[in-house]
C-alpha distance (Angstrom), angle and dihedral (degrees) to the residues before:
residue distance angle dihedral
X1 . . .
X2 3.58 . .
X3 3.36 125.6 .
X4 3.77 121.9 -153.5
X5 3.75 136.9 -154.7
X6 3.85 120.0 -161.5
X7 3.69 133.1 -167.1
X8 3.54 103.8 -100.8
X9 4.00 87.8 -142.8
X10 3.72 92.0 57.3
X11 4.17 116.2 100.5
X12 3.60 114.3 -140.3
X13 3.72 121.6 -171.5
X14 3.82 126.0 -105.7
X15 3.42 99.3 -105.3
X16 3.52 98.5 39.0
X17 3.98 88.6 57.7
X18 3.43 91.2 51.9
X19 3.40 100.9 53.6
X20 4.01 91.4 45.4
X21 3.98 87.4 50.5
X22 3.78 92.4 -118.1
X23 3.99 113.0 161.1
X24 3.53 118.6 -144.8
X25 4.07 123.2 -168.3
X26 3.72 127.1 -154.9
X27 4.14 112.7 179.0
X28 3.97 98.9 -152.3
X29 3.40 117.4 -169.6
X30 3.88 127.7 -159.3
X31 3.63 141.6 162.7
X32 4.01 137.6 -146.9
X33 3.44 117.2 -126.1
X34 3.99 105.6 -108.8
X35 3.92 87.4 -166.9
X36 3.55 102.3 53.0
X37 4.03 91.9 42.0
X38 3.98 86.6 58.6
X39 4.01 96.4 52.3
X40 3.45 84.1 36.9
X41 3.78 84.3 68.9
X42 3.62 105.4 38.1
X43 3.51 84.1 47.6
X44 3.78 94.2 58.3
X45 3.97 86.6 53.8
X46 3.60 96.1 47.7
X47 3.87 92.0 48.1
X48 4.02 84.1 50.5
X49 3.89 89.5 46.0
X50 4.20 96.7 44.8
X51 4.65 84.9 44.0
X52 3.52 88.6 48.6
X53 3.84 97.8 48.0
X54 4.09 87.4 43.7
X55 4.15 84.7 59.6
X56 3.70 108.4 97.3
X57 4.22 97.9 148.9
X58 3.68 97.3 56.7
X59 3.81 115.4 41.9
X60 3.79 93.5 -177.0
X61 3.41 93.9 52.6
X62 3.80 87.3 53.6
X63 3.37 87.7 55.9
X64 3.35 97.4 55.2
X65 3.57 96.6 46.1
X66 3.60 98.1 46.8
X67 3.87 89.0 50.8
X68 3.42 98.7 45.0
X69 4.18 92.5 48.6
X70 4.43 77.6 46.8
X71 3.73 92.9 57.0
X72 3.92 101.6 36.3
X73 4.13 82.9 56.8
X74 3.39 81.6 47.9
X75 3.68 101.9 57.8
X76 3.83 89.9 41.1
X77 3.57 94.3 56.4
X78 3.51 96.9 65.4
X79 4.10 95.1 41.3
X80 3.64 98.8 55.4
X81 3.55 102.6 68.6
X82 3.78 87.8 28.5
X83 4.32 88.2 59.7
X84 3.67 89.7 55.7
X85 3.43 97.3 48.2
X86 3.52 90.5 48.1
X87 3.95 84.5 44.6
X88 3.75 93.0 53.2
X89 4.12 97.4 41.3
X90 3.61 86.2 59.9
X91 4.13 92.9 51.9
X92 3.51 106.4 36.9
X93 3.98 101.1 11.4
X94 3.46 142.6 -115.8
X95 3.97 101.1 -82.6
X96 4.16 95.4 45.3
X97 4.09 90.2 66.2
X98 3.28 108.6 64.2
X99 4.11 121.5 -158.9
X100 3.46 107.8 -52.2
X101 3.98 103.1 89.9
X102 3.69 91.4 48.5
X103 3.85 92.1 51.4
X104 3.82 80.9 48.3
X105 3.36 96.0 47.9
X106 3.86 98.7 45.2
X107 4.27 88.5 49.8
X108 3.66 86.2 51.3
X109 4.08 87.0 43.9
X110 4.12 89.5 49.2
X111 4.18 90.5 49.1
X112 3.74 89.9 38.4
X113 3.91 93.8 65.2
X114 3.54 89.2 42.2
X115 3.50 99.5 57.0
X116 4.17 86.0 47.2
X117 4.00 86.2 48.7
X118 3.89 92.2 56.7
X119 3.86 90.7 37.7
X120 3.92 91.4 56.8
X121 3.57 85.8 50.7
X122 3.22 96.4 54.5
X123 3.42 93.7 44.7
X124 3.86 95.0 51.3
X125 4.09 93.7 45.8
X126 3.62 113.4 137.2
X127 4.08 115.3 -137.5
């Protein structure tokens, strides 16, 4: 078996590498859009909210909609602000902040479950 020892600067085609077994390694690095995932949310509960509203045949279904747009606002609320801080802890670090994003964060917590309260409500409404 023969072993053999290439030039590292030398380019060899795709298939040709393949066929010799030579490995190749890329590190790609990307990123998700923290942004667009959080309107993406609160744009799922509007769209719920705005289908439910447009529902004038089935009143339960309203409901439901309605209360299901209320409570995906809901959980949003709370996980915006909470994203960032998380975002920001792991950048600057937890000691270099100071108290302001968790007071932010726990107001956003407190008007987060009361968002999901009236959404369950909403949702659970009897005609």
């Amino acid at each position: 078996m023969e072993i053999l020892n290439f030039d590292e600067n030398v380019a060899f085609p795709e298939h040709v590498a393949f066929l010799w077994g030579i490995q190749s390694m890329q590190v790609v690095q990307f990123g998700v859009s923290m942004p667009g995932i959080l309107a993406t949310g609160f744009l799922i509960g509007v769209i719920l909210i705005i289908l439910g509203n447009r529902e004038n045949q089935n009143l339960e279904r309203r409901n439901h909609l309605i209360g299901l747009g209320t409570i995906v606002i809901g959980i949003m609320i709370p996980v915006t602000p909470l994203s960032w801080y998380l975002y920001w802890v792991g950048i600057i670090g937890l000691l270099l902040l100071g108290g302001e994003p968790q007071i932010v964060t726990l107001f956003a917590l407190v008007i987060g479950i009361i968002v999901i309260y009236q959404g369950i409500r909403i949702y659970r409404r009897k005609l």
